[in-house]
C-alpha positions as CSV (number, residue, x, y, z in Angstrom):
1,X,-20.8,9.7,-11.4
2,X,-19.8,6.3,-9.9
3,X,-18.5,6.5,-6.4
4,X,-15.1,4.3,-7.0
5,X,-14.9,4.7,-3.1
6,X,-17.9,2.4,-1.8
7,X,-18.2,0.2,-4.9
8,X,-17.8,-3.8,-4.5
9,X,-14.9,-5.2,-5.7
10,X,-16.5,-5.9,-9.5
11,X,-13.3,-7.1,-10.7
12,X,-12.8,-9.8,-8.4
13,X,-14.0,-13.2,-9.5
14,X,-14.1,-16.9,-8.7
15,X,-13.4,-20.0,-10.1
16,X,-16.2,-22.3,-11.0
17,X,-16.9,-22.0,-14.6
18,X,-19.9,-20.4,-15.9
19,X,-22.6,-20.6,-19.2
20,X,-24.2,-17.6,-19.1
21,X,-26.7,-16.0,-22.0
22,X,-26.2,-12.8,-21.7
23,X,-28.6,-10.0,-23.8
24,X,-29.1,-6.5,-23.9
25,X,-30.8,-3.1,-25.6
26,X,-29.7,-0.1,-25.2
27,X,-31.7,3.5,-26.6
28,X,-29.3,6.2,-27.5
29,X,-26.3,3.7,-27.9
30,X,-22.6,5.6,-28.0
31,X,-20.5,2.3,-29.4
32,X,-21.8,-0.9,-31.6
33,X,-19.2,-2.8,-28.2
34,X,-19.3,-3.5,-25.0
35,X,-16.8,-4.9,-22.7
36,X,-17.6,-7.2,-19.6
37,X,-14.5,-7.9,-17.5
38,X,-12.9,-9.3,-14.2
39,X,-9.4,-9.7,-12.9
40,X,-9.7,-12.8,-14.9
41,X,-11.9,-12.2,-17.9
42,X,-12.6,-10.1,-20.5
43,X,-15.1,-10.0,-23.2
44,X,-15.9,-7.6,-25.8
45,X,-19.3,-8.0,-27.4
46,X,-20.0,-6.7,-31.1
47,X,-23.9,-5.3,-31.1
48,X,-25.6,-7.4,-34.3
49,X,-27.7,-5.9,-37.1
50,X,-30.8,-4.6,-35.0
51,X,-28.6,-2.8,-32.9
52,X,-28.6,-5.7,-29.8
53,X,-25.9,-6.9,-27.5
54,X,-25.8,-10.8,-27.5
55,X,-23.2,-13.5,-26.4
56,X,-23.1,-16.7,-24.6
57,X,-20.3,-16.2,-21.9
58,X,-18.1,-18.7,-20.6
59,X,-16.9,-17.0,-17.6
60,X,-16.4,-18.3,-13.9
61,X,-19.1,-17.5,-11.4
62,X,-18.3,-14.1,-9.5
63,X,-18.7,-10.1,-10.1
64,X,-17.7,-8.3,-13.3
65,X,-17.6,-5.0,-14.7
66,X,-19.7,-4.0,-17.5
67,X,-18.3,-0.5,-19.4
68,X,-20.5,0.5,-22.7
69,X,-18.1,4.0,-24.0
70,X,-17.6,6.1,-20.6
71,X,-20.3,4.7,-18.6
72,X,-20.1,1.3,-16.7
73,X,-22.2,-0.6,-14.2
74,X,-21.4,-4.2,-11.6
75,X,-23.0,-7.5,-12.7
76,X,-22.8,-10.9,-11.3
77,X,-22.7,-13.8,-13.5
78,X,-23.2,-17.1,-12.1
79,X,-23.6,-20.8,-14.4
80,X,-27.0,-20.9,-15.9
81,X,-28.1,-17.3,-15.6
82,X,-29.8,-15.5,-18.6
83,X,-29.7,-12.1,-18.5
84,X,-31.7,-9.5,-20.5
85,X,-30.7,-5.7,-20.1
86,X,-32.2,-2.6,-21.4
87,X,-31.1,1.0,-20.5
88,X,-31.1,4.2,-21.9
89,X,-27.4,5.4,-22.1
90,X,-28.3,9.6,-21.4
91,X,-29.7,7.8,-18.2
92,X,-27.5,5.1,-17.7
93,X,-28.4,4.3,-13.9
94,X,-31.5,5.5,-13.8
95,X,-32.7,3.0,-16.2
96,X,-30.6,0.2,-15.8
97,X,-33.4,-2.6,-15.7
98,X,-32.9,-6.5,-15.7
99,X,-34.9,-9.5,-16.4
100,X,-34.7,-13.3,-16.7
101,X,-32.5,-15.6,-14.4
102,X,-30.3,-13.3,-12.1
103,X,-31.9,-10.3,-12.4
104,X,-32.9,-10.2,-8.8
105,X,-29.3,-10.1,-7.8
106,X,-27.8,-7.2,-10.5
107,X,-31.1,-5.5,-10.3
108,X,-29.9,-4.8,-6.5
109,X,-26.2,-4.1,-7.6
110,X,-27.6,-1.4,-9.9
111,X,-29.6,0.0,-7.4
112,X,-26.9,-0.1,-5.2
113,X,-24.8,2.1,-7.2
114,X,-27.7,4.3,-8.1
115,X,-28.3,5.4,-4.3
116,X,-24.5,5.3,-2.9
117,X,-23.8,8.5,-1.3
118,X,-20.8,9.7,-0.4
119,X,-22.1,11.1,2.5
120,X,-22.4,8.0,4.3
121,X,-18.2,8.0,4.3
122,X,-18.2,11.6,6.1
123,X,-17.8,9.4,9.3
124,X,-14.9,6.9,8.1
125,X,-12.9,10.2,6.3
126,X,-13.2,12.6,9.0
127,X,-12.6,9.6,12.1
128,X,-9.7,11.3,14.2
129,X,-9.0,8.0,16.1
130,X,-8.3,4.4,14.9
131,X,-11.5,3.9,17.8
132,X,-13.6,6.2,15.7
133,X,-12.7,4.7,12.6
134,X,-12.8,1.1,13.5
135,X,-17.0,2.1,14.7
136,X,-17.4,4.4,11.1
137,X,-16.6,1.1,9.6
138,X,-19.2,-1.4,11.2
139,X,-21.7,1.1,11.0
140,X,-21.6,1.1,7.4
141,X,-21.2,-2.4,6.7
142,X,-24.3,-3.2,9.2
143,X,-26.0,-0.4,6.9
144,X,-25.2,-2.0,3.9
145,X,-25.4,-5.6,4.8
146,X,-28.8,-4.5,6.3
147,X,-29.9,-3.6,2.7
148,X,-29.5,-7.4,1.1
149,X,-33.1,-7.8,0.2
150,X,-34.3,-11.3,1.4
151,X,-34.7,-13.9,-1.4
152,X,-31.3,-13.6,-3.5
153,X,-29.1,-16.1,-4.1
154,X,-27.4,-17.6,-1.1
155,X,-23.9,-17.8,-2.7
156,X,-24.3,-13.7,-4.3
157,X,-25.1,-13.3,-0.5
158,X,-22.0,-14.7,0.9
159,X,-19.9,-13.1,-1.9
160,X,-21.4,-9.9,-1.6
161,X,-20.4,-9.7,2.1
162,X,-16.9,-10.6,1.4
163,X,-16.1,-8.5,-1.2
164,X,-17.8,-5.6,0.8
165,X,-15.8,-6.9,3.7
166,X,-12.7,-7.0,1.8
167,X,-13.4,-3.2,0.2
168,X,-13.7,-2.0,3.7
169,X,-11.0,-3.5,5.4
170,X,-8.6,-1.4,2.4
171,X,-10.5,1.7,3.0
172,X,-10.0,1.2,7.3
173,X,-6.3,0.7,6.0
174,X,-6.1,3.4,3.8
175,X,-7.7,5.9,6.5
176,X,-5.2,4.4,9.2
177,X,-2.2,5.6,7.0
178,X,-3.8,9.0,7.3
179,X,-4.3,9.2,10.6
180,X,-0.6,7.8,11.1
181,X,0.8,10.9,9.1
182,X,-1.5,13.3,11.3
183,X,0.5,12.6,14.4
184,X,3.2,14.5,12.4
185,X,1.5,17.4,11.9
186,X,3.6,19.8,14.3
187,X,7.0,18.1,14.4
188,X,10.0,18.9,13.0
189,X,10.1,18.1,9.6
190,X,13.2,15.8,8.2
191,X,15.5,17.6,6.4
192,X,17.0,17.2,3.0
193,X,20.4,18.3,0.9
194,X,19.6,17.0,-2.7
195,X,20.9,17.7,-6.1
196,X,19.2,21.3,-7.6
197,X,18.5,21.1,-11.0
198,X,19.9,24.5,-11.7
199,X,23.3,23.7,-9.7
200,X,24.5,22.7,-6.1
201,X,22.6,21.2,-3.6
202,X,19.8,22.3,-2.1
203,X,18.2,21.8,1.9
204,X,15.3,22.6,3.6
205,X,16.9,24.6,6.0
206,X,17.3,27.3,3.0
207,X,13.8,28.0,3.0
208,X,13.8,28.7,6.6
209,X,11.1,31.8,7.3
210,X,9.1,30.9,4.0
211,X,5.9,28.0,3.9
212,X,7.2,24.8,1.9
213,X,5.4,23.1,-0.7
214,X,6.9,19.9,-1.6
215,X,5.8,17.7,-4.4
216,X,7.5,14.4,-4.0
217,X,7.2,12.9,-7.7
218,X,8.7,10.8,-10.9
219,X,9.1,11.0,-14.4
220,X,7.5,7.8,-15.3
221,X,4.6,8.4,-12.8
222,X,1.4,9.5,-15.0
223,X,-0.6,10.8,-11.6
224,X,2.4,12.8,-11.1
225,X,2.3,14.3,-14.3
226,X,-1.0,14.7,-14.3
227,X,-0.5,17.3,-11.6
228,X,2.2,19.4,-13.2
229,X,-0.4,22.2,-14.8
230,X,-2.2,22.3,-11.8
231,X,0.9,22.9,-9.8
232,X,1.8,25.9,-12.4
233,X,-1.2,27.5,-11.9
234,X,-0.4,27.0,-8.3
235,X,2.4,28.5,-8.3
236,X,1.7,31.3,-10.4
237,X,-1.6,32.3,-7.7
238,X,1.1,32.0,-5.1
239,X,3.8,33.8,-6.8
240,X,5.1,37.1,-4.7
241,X,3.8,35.3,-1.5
242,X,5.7,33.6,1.5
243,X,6.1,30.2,-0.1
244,X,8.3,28.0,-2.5
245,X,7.8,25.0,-4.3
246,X,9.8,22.6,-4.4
247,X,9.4,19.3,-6.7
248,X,11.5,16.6,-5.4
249,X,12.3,13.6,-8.1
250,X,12.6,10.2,-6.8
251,X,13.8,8.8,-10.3
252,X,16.2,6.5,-9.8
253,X,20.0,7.9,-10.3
254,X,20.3,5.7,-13.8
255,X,17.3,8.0,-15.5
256,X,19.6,11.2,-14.1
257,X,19.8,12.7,-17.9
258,X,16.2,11.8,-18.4
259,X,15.2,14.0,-15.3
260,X,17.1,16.8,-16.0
261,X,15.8,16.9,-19.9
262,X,12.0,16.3,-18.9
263,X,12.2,19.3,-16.4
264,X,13.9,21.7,-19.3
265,X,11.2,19.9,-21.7
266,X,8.3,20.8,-19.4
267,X,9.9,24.0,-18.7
268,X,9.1,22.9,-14.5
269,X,9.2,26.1,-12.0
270,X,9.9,26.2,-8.7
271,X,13.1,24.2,-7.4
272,X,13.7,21.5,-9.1
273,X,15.6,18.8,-6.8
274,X,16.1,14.9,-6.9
275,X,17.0,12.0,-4.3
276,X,19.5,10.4,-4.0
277,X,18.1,7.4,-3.4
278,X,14.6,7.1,-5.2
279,X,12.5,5.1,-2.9
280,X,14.4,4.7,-0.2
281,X,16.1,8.2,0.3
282,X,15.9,9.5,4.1
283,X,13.5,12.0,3.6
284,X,11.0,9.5,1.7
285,X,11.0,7.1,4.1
286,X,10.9,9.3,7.0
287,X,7.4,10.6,5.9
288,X,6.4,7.0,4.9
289,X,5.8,7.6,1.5
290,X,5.5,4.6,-0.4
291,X,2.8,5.8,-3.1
292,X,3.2,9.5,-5.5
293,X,2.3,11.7,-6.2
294,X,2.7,13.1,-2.2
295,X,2.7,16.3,-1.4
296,X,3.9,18.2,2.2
297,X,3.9,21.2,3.3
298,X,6.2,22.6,5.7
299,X,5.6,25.9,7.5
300,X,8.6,28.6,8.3
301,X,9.5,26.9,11.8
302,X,10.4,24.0,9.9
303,X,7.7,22.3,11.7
304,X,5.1,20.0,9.4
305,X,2.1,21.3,8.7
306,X,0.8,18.9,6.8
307,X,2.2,15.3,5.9
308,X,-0.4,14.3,3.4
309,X,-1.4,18.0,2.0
310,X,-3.8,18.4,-1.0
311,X,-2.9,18.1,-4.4
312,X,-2.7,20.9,-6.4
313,X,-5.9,19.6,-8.3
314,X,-7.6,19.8,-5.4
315,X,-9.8,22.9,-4.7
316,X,-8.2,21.6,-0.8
317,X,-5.1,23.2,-1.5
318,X,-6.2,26.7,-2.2
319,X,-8.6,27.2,0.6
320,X,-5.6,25.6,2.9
321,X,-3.2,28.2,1.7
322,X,-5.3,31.0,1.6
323,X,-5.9,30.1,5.2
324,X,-2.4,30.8,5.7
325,X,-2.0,33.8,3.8
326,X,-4.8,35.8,5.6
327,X,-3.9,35.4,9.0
């Protein structure tokens, strides 16, 4: 499995334009196409009679994306490279294999991806400080600018290190968000009084004495609804114990009707409640939330427990509820 997290950016690209022969074999092929693509490009290439990938690409000079069925790779194209790939797909990384003019440079890319390990982001995901975090983050860009063999192209050098530079500048953001939301844990929680599906309003201050699990979604959101059978089964584990659900819509108040039919369509459990004011209804933007699916959980106190808790996909969740539970 490819490790989205510490990957370059293989979709950016530049702008000079490129002639690049591109070739490649692959034993135990899934699909007779292939697709190479940046934010910029995209190319589909048809496999000929013997069974071989060939095309002449006119793409600009920068880092692509090459997907063959479910499994894809990085490659760097760059004007007057002629590349020739083999593989075996049952071993797609394992095998991956270049030759000809800009080999030396994917050859490393593929390498690269075959020996990330997740391991080495323990530091950045568990930093408790923005101090800590800011030092997880040079120490692995010194790691992996350390690991630029010598002899490579100057300019895949230079872009290398930006777009790594650039991948983990979003991940020191993404962490920072994190950490921001942790100096909630233990507060009051804001409060709510939004339309209830079944009737009425509803507040938070109506679950007082119970835990609160609160799934701040849309309709239109396909991550969000990606969740809802993992939430189910969720709730059903849960079910009899000191804890509600509650799945708060921030739809915006013209898709109303189309809230109110999806959750009788989807037959949603739990409390079913929406904003009043999508995005930028006081409880959303009192927790920051500017991405869903987002998920809280609020203990009987009324005091957070956690701003940014689990999905219900994740195997997090039940291990942090049962925690709860058995005490």
């Amino acid at each position: 499995m490819k490790k989205a997290i510490v990957a370059i950016c293989s979709l950016a690209s530049f702008t000079l334009s490129a002639q690049v022969d591109f070739s490649m074999k692959v034993a135990n092929k899934p699909s007779d196409s292939l697709l190479i693509r940046s934010r910029s490009f995209s190319k589909w290439i048809i496999a000929d009679k013997s069974g071989e990938f060939k095309a002449t690409l006119d793409a600009p000079d920068g880092f692509y994306q090459l997907k063959l069925a479910e499994q894809y790779t990085n490659l760097y194209l760059k004007k007057g490279s002629d590349l020739h790939v083999t593989l075996d797909y049952n071993k797609f990384d394992e095998t991956i294999q270049y030759t000809g003019k800009g080999a030396k440079e994917n050859n490393f890319l593929a390498l690269r991806l075959l020996t990330q390990n997740d391991k080495d982001y323990d530091g950045v995901m568990k930093a408790g400080t923005p101090e800590v975090l800011k030092a997880e983050i040079e120490k692995i860009k010194t790691k992996t600018f350390a690991s630029i063999p010598k002899g490579l192209d100057e300019e895949f050098v230079t872009a290398f290190k930006k777009s790594n530079e650039l991948e983990l500048a979003g991940l020191e953001k993404f962490v920072s968000k994190s950490l921001g939301l942790k100096k909630l844990n233990g507060t009051d929680s804001p409060t709510f009084n939004y339309e209830n599906h079944k009737g009425g309003t509803t507040k938070l201050e109506d679950f007082k004495g119970k835990y609160v699990y609160i799934d701040v979604w849309a309709t239109w959101c396909g991550p969000c609804r990606a969740e809802i059978p993992h939430l189910k089964k969720t709730e059903e584990a849960y079910h009899g114990k000191n804890i509600e659900f509650v799945s708060l819509s921030i739809d915006a108040q013209k898709d109303h009707e189309k809230w109110k039919k999806f959750v009788d369509e989807k037959q949603l459990g739990g409390v079913q409640l929406m904003a009043d004011k999508d995005w930028n209804s006081d409880f959303v933007t009192s927790y920051e939330i500017q991405g869903i699916p987002r998920f809280i959980l609020v203990g009987p106190d009324g005091k957070i427990v956690n701003a940014d808790a689990p999905r219900p996909s994740s195997p997090e969740l039940a291990q942090l509820l049962d925690s709860l539970f058995k005490q």
